[in-house]
mmCIF file of the N, C-alpha and C atoms, coordinates in Angstrom:
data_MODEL
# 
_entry.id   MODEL 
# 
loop_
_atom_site.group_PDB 
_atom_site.id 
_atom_site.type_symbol 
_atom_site.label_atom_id 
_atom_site.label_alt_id 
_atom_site.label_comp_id 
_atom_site.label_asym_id 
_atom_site.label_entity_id 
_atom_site.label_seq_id 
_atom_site.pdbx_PDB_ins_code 
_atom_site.Cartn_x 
_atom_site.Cartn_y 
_atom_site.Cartn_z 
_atom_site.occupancy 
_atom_site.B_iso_or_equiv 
_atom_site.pdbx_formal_charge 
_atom_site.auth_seq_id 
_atom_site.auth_comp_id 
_atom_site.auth_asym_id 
_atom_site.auth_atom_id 
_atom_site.pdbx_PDB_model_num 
ATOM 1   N N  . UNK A 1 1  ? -157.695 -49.312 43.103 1.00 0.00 ? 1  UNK A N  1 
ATOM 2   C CA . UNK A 1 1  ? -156.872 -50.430 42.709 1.00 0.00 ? 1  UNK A CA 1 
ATOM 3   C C  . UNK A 1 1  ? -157.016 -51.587 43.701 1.00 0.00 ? 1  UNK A C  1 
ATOM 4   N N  . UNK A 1 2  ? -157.482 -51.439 45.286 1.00 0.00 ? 2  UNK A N  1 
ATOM 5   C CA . UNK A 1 2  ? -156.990 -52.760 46.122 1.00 0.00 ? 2  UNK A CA 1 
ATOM 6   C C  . UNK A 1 2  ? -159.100 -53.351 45.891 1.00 0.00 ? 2  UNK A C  1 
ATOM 7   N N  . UNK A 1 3  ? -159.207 -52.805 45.363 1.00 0.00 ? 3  UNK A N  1 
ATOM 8   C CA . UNK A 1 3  ? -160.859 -53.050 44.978 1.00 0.00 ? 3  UNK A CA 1 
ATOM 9   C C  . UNK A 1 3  ? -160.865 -53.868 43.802 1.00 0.00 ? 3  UNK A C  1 
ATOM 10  N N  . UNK A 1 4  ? -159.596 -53.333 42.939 1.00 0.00 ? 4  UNK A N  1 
ATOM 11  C CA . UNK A 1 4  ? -159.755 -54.168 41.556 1.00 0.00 ? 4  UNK A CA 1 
ATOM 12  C C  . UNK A 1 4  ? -159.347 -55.616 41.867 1.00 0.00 ? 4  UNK A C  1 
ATOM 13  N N  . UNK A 1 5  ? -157.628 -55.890 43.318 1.00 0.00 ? 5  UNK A N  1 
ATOM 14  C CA . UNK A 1 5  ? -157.367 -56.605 43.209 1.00 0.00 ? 5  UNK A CA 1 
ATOM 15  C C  . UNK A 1 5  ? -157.983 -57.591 44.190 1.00 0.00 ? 5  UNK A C  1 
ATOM 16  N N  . UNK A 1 6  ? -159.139 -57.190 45.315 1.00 0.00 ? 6  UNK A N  1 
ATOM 17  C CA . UNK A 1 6  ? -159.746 -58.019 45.610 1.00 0.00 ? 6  UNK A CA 1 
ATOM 18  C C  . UNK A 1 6  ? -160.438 -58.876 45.106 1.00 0.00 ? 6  UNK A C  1 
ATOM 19  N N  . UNK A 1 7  ? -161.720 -58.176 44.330 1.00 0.00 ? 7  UNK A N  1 
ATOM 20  C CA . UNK A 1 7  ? -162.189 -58.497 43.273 1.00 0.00 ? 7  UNK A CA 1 
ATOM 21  C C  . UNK A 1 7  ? -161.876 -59.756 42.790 1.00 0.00 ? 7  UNK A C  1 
ATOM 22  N N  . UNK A 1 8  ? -160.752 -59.771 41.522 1.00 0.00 ? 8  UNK A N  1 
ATOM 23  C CA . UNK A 1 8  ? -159.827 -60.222 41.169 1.00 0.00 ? 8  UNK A CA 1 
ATOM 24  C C  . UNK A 1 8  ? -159.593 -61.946 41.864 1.00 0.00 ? 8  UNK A C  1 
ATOM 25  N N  . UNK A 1 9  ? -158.888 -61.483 43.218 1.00 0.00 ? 9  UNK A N  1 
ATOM 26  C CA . UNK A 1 9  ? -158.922 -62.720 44.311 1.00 0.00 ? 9  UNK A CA 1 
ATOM 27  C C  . UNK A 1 9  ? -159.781 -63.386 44.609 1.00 0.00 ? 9  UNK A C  1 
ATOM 28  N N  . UNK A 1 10 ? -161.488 -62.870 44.853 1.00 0.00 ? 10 UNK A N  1 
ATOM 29  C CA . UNK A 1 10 ? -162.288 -63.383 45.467 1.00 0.00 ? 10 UNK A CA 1 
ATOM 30  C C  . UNK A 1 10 ? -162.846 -64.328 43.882 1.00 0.00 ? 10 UNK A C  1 
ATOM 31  N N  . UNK A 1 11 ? -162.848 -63.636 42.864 1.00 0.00 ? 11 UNK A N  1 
ATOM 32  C CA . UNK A 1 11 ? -163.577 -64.528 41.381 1.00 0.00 ? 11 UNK A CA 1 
ATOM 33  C C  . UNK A 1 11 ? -162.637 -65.827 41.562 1.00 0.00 ? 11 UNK A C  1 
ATOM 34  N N  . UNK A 1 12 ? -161.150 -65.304 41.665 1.00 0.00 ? 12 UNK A N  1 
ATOM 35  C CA . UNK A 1 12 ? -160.255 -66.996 41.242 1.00 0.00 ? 12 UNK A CA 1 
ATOM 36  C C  . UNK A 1 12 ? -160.867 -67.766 42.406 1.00 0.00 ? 12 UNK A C  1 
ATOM 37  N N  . UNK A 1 13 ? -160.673 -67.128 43.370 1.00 0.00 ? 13 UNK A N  1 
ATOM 38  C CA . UNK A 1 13 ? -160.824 -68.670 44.555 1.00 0.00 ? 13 UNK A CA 1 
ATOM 39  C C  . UNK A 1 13 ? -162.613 -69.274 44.318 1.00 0.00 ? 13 UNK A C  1 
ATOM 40  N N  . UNK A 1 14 ? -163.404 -68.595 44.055 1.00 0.00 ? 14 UNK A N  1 
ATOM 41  C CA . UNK A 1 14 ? -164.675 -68.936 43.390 1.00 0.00 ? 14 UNK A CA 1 
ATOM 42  C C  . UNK A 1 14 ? -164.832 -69.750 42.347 1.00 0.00 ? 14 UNK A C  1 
ATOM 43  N N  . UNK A 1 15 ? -164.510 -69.259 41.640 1.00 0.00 ? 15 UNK A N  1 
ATOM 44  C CA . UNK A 1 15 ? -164.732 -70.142 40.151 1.00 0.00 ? 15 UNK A CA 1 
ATOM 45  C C  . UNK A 1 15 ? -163.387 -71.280 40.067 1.00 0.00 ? 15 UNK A C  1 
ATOM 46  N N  . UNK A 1 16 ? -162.260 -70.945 40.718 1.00 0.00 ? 16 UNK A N  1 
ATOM 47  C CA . UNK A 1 16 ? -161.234 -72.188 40.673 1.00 0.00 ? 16 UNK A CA 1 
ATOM 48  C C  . UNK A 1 16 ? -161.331 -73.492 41.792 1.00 0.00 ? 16 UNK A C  1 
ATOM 49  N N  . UNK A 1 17 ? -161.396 -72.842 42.646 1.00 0.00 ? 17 UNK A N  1 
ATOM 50  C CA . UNK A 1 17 ? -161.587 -73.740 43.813 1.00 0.00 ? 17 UNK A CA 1 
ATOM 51  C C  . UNK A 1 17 ? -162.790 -73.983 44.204 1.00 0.00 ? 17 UNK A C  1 
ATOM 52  N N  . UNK A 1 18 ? -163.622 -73.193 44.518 1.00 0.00 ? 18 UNK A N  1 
ATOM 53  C CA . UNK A 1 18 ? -164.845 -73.372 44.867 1.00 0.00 ? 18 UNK A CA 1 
ATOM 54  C C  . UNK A 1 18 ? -165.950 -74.856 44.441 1.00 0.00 ? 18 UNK A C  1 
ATOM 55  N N  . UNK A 1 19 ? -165.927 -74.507 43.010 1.00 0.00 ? 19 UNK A N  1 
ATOM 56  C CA . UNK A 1 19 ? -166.000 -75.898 42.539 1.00 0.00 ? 19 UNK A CA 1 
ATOM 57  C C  . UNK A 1 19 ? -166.206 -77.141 42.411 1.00 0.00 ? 19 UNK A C  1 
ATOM 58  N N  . UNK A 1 20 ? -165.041 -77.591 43.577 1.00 0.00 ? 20 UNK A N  1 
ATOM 59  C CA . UNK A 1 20 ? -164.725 -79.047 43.540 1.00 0.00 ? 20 UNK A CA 1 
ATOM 60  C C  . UNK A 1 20 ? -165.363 -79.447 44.978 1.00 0.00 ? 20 UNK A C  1 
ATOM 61  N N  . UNK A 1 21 ? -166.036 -78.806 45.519 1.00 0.00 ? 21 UNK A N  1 
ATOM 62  C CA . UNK A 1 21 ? -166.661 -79.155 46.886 1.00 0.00 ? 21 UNK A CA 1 
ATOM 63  C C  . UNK A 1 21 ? -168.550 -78.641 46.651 1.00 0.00 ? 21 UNK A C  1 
ATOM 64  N N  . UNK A 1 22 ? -169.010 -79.892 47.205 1.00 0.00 ? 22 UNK A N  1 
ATOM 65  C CA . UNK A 1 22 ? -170.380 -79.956 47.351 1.00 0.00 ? 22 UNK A CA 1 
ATOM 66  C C  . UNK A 1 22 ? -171.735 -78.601 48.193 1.00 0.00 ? 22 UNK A C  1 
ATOM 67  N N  . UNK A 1 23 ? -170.605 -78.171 48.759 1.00 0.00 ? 23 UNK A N  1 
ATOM 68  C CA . UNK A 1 23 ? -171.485 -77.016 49.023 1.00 0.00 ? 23 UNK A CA 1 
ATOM 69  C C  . UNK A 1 23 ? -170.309 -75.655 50.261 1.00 0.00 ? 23 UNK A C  1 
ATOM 70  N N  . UNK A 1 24 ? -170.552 -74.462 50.104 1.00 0.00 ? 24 UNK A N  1 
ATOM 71  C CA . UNK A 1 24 ? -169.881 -73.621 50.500 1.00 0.00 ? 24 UNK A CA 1 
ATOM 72  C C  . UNK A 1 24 ? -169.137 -73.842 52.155 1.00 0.00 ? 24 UNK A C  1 
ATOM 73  N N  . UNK A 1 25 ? -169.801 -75.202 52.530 1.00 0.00 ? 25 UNK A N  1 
ATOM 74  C CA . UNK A 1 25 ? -169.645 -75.046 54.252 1.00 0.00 ? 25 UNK A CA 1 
ATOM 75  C C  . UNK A 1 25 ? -168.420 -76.279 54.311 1.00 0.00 ? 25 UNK A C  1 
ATOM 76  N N  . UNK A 1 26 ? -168.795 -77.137 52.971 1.00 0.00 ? 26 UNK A N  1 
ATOM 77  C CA . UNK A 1 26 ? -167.959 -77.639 52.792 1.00 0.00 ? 26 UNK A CA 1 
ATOM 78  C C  . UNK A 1 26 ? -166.548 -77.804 52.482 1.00 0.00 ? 26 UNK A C  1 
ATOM 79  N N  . UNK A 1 27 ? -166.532 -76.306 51.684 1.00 0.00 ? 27 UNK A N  1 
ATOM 80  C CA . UNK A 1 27 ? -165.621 -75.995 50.788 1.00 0.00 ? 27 UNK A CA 1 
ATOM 81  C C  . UNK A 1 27 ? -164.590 -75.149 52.057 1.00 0.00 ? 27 UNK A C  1 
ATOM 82  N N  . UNK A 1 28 ? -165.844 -74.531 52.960 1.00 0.00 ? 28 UNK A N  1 
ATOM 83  C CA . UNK A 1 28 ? -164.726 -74.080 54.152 1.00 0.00 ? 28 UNK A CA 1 
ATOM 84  C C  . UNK A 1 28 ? -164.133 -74.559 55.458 1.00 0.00 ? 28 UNK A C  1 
ATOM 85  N N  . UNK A 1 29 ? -164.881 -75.712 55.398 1.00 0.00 ? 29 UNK A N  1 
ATOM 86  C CA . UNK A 1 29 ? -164.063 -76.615 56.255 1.00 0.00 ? 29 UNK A CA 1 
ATOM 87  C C  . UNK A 1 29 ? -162.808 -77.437 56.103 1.00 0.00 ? 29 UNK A C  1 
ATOM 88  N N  . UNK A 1 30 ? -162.751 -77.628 54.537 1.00 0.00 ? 30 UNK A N  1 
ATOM 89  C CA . UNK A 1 30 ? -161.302 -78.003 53.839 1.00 0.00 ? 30 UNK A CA 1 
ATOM 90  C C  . UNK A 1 30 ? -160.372 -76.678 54.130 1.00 0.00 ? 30 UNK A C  1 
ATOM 91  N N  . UNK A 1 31 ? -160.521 -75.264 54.170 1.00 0.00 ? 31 UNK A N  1 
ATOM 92  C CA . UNK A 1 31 ? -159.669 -74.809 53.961 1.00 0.00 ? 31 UNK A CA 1 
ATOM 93  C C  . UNK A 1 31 ? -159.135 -73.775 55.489 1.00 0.00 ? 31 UNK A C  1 
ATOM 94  N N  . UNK A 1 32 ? -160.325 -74.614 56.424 1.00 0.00 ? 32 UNK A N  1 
ATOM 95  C CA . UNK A 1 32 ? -160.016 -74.091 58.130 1.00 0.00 ? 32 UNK A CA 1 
ATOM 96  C C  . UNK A 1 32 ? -160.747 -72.723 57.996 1.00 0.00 ? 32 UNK A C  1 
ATOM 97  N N  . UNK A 1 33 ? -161.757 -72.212 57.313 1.00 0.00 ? 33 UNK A N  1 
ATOM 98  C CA . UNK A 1 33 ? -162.440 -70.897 57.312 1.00 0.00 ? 33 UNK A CA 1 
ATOM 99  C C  . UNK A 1 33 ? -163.665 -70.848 57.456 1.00 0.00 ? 33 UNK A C  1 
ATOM 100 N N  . UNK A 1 34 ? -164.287 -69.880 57.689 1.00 0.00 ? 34 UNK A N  1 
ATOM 101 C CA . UNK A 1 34 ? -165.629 -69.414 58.406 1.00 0.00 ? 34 UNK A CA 1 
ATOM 102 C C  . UNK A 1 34 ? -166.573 -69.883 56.796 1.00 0.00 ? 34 UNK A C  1 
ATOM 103 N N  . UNK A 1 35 ? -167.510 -70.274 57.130 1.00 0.00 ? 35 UNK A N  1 
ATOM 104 C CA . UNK A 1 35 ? -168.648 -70.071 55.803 1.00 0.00 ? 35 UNK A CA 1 
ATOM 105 C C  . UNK A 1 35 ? -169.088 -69.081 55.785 1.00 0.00 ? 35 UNK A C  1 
ATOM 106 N N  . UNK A 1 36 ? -168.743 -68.115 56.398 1.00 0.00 ? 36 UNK A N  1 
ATOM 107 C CA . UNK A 1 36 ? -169.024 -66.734 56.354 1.00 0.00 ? 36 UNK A CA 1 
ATOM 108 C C  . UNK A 1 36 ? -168.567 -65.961 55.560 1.00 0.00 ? 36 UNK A C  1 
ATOM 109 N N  . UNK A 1 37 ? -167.231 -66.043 55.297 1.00 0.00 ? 37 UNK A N  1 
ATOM 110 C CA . UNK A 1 37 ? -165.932 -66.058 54.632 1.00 0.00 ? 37 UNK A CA 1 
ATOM 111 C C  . UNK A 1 37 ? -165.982 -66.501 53.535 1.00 0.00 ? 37 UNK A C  1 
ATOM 112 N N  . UNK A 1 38 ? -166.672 -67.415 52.884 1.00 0.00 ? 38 UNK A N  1 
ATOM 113 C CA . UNK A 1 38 ? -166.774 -68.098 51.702 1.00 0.00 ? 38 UNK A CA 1 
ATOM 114 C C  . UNK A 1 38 ? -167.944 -67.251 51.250 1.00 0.00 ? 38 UNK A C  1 
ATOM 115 N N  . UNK A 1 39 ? -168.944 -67.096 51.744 1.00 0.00 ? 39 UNK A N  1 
ATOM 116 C CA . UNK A 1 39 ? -170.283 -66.300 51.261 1.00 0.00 ? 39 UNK A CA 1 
ATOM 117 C C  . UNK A 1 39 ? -169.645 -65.078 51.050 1.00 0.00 ? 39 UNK A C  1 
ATOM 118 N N  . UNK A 1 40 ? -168.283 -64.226 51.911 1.00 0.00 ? 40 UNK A N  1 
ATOM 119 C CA . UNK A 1 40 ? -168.521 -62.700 51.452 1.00 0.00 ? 40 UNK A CA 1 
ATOM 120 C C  . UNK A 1 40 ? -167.291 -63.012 49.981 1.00 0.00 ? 40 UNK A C  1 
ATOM 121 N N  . UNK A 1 41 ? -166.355 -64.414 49.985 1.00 0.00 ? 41 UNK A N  1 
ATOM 122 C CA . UNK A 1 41 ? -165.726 -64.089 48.687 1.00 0.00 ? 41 UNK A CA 1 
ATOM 123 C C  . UNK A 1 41 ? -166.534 -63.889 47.659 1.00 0.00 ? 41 UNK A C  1 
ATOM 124 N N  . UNK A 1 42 ? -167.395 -65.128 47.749 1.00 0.00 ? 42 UNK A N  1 
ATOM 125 C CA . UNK A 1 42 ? -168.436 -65.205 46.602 1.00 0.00 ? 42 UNK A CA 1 
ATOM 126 C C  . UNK A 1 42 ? -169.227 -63.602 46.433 1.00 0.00 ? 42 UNK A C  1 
ATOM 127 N N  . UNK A 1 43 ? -169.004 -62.853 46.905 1.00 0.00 ? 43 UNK A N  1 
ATOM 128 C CA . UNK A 1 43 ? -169.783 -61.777 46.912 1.00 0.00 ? 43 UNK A CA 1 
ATOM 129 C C  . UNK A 1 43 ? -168.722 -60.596 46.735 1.00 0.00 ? 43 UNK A C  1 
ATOM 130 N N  . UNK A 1 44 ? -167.597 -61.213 46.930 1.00 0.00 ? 44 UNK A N  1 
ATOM 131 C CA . UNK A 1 44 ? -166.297 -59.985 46.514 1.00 0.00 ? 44 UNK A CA 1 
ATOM 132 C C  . UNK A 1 44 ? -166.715 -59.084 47.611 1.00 0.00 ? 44 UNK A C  1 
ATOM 133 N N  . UNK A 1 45 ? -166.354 -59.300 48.637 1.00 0.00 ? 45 UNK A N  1 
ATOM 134 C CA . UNK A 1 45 ? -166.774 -58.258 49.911 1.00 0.00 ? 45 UNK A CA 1 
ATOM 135 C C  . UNK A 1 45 ? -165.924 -58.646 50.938 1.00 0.00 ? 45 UNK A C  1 
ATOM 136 N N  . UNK A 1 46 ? -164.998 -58.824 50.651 1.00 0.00 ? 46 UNK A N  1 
ATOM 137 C CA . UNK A 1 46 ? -163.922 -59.034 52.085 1.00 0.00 ? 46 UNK A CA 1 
ATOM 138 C C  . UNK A 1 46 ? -162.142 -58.857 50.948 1.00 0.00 ? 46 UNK A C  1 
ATOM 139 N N  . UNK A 1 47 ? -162.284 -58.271 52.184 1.00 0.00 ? 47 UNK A N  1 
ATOM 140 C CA . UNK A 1 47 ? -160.052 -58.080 51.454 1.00 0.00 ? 47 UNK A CA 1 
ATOM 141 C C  . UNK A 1 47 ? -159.788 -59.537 52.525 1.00 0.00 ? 47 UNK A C  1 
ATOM 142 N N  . UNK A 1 48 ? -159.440 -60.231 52.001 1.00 0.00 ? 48 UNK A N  1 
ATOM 143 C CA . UNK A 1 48 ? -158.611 -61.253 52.436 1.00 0.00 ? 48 UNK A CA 1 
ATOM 144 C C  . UNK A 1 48 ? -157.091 -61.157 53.058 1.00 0.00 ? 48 UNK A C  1 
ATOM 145 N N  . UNK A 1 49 ? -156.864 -61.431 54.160 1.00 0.00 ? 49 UNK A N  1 
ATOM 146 C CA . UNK A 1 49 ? -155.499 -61.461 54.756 1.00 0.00 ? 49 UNK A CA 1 
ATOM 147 C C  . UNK A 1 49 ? -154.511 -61.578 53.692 1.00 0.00 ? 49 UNK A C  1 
ATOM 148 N N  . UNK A 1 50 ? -153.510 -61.940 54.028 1.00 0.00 ? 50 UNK A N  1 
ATOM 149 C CA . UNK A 1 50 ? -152.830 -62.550 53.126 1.00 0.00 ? 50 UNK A CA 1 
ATOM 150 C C  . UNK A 1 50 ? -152.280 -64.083 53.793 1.00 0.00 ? 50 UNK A C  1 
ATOM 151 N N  . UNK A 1 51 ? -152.530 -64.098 55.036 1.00 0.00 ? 51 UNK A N  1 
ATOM 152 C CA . UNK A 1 51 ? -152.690 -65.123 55.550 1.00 0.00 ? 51 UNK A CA 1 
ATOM 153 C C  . UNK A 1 51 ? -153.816 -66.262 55.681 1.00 0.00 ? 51 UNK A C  1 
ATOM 154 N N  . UNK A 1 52 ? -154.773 -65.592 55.143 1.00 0.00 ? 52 UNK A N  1 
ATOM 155 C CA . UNK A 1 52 ? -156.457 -66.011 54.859 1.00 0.00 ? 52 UNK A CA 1 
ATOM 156 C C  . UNK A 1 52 ? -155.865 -66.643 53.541 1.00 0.00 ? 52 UNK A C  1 
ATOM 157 N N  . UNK A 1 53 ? -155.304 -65.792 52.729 1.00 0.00 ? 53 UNK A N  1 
ATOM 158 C CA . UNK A 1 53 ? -155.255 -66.882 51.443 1.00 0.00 ? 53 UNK A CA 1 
ATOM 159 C C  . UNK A 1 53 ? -154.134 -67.339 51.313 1.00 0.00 ? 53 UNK A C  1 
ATOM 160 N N  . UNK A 1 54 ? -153.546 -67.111 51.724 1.00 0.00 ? 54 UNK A N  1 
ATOM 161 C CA . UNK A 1 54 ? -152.172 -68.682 51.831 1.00 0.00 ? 54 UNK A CA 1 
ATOM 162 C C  . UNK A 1 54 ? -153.225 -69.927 52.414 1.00 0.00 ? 54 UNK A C  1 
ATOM 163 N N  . UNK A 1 55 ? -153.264 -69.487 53.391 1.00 0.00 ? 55 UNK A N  1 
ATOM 164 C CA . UNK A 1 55 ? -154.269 -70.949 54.251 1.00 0.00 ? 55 UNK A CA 1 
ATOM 165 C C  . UNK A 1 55 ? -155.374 -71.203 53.195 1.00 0.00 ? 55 UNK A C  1 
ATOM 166 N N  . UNK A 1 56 ? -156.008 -70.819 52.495 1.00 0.00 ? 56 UNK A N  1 
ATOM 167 C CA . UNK A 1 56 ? -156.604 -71.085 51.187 1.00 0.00 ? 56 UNK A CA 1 
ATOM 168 C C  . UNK A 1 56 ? -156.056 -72.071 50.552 1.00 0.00 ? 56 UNK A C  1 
ATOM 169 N N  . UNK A 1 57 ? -154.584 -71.229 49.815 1.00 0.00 ? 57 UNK A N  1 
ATOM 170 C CA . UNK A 1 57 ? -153.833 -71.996 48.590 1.00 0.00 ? 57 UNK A CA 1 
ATOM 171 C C  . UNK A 1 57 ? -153.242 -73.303 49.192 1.00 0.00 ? 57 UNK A C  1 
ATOM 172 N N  . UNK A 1 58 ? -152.882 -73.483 50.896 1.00 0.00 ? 58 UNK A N  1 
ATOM 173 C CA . UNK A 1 58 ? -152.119 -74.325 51.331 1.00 0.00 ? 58 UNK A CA 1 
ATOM 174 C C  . UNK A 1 58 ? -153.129 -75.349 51.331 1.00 0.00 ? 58 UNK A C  1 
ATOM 175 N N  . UNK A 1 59 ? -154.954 -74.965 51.833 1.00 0.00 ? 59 UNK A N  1 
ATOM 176 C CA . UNK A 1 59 ? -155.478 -76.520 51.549 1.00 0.00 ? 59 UNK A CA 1 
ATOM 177 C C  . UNK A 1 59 ? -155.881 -76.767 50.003 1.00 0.00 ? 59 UNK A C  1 
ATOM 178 N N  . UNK A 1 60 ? -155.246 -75.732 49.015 1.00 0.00 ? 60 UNK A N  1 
ATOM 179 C CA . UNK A 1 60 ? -155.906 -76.540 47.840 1.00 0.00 ? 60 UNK A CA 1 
ATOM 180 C C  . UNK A 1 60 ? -154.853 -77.013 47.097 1.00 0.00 ? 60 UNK A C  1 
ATOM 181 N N  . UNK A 1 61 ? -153.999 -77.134 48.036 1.00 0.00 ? 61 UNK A N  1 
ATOM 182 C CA . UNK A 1 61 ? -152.197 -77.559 47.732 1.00 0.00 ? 61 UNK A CA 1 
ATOM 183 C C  . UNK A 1 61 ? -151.625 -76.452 46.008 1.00 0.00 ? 61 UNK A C  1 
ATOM 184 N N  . UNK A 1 62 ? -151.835 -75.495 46.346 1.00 0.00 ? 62 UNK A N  1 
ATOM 185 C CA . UNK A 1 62 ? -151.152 -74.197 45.101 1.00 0.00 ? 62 UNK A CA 1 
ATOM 186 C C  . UNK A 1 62 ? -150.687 -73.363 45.880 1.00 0.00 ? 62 UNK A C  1 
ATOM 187 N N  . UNK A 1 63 ? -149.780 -73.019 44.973 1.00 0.00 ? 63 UNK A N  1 
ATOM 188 C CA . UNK A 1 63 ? -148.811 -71.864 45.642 1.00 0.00 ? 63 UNK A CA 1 
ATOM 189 C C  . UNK A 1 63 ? -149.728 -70.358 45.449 1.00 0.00 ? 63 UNK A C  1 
ATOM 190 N N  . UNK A 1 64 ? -149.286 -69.639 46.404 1.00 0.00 ? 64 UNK A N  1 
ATOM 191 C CA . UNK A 1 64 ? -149.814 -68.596 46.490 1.00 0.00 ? 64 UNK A CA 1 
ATOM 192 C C  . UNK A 1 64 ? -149.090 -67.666 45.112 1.00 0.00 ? 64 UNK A C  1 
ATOM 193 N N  . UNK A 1 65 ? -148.100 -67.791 45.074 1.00 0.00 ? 65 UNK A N  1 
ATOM 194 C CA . UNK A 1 65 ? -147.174 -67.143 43.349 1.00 0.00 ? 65 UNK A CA 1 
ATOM 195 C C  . UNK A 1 65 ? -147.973 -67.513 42.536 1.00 0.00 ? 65 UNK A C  1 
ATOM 196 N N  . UNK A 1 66 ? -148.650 -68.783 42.092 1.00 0.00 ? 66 UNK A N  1 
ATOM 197 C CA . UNK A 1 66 ? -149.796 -69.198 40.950 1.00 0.00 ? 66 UNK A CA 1 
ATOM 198 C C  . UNK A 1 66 ? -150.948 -68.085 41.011 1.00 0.00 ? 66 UNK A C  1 
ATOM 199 N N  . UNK A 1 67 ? -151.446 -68.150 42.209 1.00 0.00 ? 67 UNK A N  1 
ATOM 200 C CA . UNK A 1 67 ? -152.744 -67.395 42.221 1.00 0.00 ? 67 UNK A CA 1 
ATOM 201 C C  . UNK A 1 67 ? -152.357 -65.970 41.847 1.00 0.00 ? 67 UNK A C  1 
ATOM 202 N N  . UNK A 1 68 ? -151.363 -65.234 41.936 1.00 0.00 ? 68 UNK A N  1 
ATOM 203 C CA . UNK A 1 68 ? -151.368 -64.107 42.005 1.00 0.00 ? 68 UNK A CA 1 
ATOM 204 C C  . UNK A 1 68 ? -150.417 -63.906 40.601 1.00 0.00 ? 68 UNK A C  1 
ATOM 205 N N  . UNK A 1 69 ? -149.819 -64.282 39.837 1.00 0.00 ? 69 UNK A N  1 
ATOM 206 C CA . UNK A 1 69 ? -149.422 -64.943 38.511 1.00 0.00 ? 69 UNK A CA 1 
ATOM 207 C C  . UNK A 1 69 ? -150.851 -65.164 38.241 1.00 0.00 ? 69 UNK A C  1 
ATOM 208 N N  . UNK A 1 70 ? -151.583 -65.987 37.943 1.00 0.00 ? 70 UNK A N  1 
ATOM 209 C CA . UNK A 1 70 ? -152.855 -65.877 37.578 1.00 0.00 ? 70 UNK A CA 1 
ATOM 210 C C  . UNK A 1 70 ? -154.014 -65.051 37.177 1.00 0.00 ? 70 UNK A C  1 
ATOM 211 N N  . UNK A 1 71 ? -154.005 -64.419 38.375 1.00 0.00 ? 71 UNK A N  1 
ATOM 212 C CA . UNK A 1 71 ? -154.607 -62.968 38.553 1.00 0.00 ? 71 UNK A CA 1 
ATOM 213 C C  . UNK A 1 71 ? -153.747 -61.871 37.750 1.00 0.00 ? 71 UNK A C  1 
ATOM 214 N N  . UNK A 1 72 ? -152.601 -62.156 37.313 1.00 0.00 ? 72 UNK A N  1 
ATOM 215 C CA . UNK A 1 72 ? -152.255 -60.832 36.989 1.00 0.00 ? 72 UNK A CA 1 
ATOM 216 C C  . UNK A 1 72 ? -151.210 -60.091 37.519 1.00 0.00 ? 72 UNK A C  1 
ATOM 217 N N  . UNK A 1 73 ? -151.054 -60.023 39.060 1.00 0.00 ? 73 UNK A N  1 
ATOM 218 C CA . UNK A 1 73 ? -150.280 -59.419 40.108 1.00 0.00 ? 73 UNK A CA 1 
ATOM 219 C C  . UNK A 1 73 ? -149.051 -59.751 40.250 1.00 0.00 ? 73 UNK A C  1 
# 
């Protein structure tokens, strides 16, 4: 199950956010994170803090309740 809901986490912040920025190094400097970090979401290979993705939702100004309402959770 914490496989399904990573998963899960790493597709939204990919395909929702990801997006709107020109390239992955970019996309993690808006949100104060490693491009390292952005390469393993995109790859669904990291459990994310939960502090990793607040600081996510806080630079893409969404509440963390949306994303996880979203997802399902």
């Amino acid at each position: 199950m914490e496989k399904e809901i990573t998963s899960k986490i790493c597709n939204y912040i990919y395909k929702n956010f990801r997006p709107k920025y020109k390239s992955n190094l970019e996309f993690a400097m808006v949100c104060g994170i490693d491009e390292k970090t952005v390469r393993l979401i995109q790859q669904e290979k990291i459990n994310l803090s939960l502090g990793k993705l607040k600081q996510i939702c806080d630079a893409q100004n969404i509440k963390l309740s949306k994303v996880l309402k979203d997802i399902g959770e």
